[in-house]
Backbone atoms as SQL, in Angstrom:
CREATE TABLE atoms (id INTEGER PRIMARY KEY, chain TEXT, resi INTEGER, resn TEXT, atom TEXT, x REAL, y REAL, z REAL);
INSERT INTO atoms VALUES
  (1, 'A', 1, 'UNK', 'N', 0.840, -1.167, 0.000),
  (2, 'A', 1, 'UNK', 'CA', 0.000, 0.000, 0.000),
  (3, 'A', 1, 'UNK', 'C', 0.890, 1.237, 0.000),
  (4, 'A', 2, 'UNK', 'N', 0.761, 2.232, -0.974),
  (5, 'A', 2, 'UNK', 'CA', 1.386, 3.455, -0.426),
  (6, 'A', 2, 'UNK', 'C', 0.030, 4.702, -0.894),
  (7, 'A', 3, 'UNK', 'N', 0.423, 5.687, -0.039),
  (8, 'A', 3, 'UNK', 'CA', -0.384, 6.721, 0.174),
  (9, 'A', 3, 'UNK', 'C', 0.223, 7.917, 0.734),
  (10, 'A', 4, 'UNK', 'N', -0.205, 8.899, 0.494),
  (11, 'A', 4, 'UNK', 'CA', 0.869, 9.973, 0.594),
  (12, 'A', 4, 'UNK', 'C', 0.978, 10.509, 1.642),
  (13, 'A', 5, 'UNK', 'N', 1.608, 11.994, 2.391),
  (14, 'A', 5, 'UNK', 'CA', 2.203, 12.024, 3.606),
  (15, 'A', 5, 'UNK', 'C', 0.633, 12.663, 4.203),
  (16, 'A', 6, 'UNK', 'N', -0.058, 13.284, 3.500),
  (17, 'A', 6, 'UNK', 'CA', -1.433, 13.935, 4.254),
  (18, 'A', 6, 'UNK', 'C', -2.214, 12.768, 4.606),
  (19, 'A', 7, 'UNK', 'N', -2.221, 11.635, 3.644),
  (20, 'A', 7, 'UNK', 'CA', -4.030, 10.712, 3.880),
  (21, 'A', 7, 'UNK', 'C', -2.652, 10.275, 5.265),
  (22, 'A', 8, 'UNK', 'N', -1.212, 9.638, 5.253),
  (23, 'A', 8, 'UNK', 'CA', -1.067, 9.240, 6.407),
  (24, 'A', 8, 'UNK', 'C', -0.711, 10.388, 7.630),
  (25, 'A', 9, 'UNK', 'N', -1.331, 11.263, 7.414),
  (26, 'A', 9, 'UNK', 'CA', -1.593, 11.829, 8.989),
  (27, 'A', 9, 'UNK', 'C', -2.329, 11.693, 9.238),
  (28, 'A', 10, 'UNK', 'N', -3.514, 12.000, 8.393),
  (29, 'A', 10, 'UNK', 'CA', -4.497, 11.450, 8.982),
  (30, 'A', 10, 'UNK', 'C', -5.634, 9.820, 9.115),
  (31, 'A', 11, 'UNK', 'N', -4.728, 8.954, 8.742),
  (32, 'A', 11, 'UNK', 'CA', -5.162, 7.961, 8.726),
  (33, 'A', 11, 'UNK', 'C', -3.989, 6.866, 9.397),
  (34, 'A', 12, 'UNK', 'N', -3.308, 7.604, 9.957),
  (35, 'A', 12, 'UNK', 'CA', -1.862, 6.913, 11.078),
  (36, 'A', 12, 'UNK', 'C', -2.519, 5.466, 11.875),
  (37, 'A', 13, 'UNK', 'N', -3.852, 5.549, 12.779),
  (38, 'A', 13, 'UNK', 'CA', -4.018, 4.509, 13.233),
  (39, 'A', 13, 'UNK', 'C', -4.417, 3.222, 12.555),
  (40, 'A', 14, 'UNK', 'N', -4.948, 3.338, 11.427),
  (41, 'A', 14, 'UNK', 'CA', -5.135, 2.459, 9.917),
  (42, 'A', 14, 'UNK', 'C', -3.809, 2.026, 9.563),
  (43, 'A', 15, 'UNK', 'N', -3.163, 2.794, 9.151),
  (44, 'A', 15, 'UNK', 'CA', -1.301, 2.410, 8.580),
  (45, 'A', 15, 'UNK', 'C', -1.102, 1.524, 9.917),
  (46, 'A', 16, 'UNK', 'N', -1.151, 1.857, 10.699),
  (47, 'A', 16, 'UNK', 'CA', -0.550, 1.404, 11.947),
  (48, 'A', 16, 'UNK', 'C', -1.107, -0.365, 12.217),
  (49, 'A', 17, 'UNK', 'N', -2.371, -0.250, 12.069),
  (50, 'A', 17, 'UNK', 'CA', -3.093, -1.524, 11.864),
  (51, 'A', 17, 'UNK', 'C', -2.562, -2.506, 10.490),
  (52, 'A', 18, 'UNK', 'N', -2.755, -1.863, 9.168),
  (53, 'A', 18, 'UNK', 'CA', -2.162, -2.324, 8.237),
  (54, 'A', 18, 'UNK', 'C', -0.865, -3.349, 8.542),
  (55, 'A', 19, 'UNK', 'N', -0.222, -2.346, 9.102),
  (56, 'A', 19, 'UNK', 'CA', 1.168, -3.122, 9.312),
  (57, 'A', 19, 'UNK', 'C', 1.520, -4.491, 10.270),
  (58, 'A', 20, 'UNK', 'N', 0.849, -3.876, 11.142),
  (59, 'A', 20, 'UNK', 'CA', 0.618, -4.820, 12.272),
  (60, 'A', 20, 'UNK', 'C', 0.056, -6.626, 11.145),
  (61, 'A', 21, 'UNK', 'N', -1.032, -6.036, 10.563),
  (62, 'A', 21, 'UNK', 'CA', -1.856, -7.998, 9.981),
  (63, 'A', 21, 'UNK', 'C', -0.715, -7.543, 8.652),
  (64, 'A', 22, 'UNK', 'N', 0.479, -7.302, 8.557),
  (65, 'A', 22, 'UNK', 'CA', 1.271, -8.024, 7.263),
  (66, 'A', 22, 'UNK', 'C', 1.634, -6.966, 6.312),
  (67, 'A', 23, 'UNK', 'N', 0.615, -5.916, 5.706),
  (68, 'A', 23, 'UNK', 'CA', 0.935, -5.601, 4.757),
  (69, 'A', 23, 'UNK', 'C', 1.843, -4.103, 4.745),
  (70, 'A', 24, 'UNK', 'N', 2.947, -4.912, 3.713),
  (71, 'A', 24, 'UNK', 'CA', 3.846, -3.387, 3.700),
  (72, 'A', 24, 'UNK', 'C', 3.132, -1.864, 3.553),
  (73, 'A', 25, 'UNK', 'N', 3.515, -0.836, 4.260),
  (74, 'A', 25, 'UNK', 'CA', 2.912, 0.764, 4.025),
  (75, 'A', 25, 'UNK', 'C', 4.201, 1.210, 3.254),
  (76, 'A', 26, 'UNK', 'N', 4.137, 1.904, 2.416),
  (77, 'A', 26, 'UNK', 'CA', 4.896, 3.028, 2.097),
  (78, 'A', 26, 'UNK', 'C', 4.293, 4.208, 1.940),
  (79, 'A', 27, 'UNK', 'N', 4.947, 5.485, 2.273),
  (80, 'A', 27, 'UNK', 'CA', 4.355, 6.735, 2.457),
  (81, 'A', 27, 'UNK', 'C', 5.594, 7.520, 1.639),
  (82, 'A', 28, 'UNK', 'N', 4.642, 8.438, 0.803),
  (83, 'A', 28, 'UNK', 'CA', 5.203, 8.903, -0.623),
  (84, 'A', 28, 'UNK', 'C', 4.983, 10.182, -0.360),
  (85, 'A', 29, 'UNK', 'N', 6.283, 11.545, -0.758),
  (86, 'A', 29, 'UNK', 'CA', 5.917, 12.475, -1.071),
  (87, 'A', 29, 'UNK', 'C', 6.119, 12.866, -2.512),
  (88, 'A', 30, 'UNK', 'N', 5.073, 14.024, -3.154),
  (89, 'A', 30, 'UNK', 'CA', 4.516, 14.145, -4.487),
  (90, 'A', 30, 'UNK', 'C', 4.950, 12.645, -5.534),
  (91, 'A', 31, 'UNK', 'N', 4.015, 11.628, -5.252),
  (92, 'A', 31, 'UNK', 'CA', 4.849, 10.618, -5.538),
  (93, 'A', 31, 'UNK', 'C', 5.853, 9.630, -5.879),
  (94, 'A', 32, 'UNK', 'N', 6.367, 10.118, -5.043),
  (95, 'A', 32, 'UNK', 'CA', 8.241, 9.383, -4.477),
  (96, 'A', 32, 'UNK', 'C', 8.286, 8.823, -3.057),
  (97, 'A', 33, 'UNK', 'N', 8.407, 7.788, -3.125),
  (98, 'A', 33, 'UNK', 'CA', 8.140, 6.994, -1.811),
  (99, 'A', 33, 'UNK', 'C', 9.233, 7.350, -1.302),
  (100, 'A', 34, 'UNK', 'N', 9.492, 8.006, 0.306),
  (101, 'A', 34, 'UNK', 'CA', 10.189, 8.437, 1.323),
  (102, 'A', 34, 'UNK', 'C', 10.093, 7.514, 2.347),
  (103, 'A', 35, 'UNK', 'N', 9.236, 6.786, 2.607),
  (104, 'A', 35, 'UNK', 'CA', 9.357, 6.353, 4.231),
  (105, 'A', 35, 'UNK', 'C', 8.526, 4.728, 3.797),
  (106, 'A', 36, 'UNK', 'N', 8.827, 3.576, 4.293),
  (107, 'A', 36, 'UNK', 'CA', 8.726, 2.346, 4.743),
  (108, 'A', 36, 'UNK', 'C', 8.308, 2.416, 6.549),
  (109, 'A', 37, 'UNK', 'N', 6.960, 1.567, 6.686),
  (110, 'A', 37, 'UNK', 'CA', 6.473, 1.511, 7.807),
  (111, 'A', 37, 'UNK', 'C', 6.759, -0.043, 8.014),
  (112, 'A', 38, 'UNK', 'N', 6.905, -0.230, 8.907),
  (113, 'A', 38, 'UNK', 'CA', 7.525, -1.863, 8.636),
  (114, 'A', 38, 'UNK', 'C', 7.383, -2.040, 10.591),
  (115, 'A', 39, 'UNK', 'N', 6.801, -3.413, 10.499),
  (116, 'A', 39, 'UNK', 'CA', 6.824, -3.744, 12.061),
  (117, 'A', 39, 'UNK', 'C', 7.860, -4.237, 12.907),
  (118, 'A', 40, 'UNK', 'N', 7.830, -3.955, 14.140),
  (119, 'A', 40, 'UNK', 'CA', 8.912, -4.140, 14.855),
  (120, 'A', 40, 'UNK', 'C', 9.172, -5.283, 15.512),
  (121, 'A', 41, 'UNK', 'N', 10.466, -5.664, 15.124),
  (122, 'A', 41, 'UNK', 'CA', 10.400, -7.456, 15.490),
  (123, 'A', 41, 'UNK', 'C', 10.292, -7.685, 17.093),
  (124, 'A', 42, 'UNK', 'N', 11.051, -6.917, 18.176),
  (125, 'A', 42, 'UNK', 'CA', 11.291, -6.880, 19.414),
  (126, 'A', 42, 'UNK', 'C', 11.333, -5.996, 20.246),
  (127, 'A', 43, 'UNK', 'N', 10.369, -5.392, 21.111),
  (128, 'A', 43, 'UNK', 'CA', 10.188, -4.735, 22.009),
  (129, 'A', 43, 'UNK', 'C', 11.437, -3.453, 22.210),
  (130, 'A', 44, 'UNK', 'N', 11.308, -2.113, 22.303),
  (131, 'A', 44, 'UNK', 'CA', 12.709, -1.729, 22.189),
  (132, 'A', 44, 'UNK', 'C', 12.936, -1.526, 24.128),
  (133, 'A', 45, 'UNK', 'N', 12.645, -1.344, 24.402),
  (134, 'A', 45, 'UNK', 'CA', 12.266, -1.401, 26.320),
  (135, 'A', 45, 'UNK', 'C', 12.029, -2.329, 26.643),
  (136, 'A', 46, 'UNK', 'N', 12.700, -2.720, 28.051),
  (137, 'A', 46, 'UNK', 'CA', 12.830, -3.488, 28.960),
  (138, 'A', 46, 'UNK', 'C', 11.294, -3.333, 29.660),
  (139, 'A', 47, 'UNK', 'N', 10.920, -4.940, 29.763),
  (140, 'A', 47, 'UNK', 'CA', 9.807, -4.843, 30.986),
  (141, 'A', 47, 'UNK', 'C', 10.147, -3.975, 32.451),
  (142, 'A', 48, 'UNK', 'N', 9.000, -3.403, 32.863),
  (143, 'A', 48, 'UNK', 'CA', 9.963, -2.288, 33.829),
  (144, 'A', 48, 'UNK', 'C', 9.557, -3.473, 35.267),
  (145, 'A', 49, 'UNK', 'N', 10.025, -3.492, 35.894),
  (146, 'A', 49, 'UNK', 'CA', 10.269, -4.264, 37.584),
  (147, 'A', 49, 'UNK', 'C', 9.905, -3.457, 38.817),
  (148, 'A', 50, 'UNK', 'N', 8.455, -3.547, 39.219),
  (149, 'A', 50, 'UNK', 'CA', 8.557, -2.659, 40.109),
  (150, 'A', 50, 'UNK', 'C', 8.602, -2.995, 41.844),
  (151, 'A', 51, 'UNK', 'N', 9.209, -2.275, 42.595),
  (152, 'A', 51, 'UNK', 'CA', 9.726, -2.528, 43.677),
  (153, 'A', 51, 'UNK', 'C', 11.217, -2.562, 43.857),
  (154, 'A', 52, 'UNK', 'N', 11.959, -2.212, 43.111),
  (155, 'A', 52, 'UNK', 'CA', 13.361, -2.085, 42.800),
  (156, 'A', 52, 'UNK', 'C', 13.825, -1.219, 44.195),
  (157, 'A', 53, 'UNK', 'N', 13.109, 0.078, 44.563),
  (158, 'A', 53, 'UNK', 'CA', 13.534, 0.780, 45.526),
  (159, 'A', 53, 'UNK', 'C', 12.946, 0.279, 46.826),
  (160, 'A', 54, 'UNK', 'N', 12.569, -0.455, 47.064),
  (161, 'A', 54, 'UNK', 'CA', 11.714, -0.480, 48.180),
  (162, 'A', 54, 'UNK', 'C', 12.760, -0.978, 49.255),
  (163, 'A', 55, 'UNK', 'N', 12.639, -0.423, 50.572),
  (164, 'A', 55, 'UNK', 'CA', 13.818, -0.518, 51.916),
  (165, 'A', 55, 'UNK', 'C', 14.589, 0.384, 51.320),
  (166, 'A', 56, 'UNK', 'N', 14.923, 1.418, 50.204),
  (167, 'A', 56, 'UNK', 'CA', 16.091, 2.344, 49.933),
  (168, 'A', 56, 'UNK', 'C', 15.716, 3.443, 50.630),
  (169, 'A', 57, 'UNK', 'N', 14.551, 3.959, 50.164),
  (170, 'A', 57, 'UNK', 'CA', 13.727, 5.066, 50.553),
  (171, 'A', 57, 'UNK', 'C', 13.679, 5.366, 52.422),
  (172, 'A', 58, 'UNK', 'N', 14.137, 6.409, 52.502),
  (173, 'A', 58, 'UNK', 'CA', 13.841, 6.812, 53.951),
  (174, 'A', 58, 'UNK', 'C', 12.734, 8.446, 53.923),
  (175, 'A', 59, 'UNK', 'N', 11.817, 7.883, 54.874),
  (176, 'A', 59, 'UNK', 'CA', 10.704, 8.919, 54.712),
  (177, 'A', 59, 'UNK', 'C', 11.147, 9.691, 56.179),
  (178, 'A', 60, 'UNK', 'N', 11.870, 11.216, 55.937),
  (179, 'A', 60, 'UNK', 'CA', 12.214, 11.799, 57.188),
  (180, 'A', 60, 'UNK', 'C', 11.208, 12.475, 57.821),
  (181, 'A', 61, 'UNK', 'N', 10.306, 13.040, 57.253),
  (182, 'A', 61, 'UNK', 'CA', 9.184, 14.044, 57.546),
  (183, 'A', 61, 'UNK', 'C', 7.593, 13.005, 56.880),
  (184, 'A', 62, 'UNK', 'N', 6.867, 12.003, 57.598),
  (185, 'A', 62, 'UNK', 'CA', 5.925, 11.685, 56.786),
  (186, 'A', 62, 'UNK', 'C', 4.687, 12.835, 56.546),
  (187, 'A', 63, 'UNK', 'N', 4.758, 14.046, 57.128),
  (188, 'A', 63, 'UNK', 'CA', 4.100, 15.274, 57.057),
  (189, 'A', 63, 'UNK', 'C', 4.376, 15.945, 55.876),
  (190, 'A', 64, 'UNK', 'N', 5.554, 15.524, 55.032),
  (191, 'A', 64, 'UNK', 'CA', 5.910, 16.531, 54.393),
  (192, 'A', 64, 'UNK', 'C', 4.814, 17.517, 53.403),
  (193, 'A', 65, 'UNK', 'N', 3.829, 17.070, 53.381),
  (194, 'A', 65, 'UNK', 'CA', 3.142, 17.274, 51.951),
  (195, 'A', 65, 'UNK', 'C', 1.716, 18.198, 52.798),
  (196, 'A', 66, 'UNK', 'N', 1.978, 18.200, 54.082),
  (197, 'A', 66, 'UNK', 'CA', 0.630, 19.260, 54.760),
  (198, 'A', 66, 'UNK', 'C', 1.209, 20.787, 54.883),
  (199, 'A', 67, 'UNK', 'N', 0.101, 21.423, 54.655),
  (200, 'A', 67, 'UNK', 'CA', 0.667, 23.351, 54.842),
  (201, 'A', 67, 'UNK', 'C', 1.431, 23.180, 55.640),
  (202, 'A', 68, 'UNK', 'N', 1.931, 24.472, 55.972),
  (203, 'A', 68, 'UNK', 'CA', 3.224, 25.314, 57.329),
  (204, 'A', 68, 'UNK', 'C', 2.213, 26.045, 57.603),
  (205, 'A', 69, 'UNK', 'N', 2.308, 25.572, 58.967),
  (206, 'A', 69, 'UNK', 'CA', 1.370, 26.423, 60.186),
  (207, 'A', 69, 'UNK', 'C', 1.535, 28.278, 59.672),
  (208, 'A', 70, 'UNK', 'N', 1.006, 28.824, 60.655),
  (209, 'A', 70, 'UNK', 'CA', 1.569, 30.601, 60.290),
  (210, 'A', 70, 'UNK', 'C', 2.862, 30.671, 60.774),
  (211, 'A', 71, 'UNK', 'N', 2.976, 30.182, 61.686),
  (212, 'A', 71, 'UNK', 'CA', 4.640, 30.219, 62.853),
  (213, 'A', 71, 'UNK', 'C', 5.095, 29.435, 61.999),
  (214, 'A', 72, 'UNK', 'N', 4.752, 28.734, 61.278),
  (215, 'A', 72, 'UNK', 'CA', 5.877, 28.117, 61.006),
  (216, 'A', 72, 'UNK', 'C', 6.098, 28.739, 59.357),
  (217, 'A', 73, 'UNK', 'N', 5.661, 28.989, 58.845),
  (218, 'A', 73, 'UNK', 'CA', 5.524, 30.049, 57.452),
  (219, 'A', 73, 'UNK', 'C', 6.189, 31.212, 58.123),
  (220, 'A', 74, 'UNK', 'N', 6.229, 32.008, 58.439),
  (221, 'A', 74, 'UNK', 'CA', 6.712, 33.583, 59.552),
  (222, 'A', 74, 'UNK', 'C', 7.884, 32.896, 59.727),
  (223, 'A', 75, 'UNK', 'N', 8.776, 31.841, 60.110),
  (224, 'A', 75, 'UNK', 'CA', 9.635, 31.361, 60.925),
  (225, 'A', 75, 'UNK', 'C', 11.035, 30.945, 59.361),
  (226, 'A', 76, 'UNK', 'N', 9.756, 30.376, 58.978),
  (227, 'A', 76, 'UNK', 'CA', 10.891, 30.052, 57.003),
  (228, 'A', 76, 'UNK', 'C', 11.326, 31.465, 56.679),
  (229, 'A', 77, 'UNK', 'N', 10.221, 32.479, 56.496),
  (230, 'A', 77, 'UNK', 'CA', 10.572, 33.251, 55.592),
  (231, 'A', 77, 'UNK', 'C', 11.427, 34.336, 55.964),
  (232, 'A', 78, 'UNK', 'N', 11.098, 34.122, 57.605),
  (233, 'A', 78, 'UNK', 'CA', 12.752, 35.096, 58.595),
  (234, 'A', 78, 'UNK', 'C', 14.312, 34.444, 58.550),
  (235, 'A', 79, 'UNK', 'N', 13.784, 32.971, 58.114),
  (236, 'A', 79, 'UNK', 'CA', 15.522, 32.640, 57.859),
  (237, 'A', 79, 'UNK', 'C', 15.805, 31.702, 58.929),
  (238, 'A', 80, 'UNK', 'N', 14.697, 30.846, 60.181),
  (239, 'A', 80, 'UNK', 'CA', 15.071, 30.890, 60.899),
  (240, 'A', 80, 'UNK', 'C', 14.402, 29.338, 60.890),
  (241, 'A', 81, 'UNK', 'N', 14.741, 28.230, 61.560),
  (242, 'A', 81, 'UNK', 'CA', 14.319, 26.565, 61.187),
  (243, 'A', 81, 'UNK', 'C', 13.260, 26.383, 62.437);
């Protein structure tokens, strides 16, 4: 199949399907084929693993994420802990 660079913008998830059940895409500008869509034999990313950090993490403040009191807002912005 080829079709030119406008029908594949807007018809990208079609090409995309195309390719996927077999059939070659080529995408042509003013008819001169530029680009081969071709499927990908192997994953380019690693399955991701999660729990990798877990016991690394130290939580010093589990508050961290609630407002600053007024004293304690008044107390930051004088410079003072």
């Amino acid at each position: 199949m080829q079709v030119n660079v406008a029908d594949a913008k807007n018809k990208l998830p079609e090409l995309i399907k195309a390719v996927e059940d077999g059939e070659p895409v080529t995408i042509c500008r003013r008819g001169v084929p530029v680009v081969d869509i071709v499927r990908t034999k192997e994953p380019l990313g690693k399955k991701r693993i999660l729990g990798t950090l877990k016991g690394k993490i130290q939580v010093i403040d589990p508050d961290w994420w609630k407002p600053m009191s007024d004293t304690e807002a008044e107390d930051f912005l004088a410079g003072r802990s």
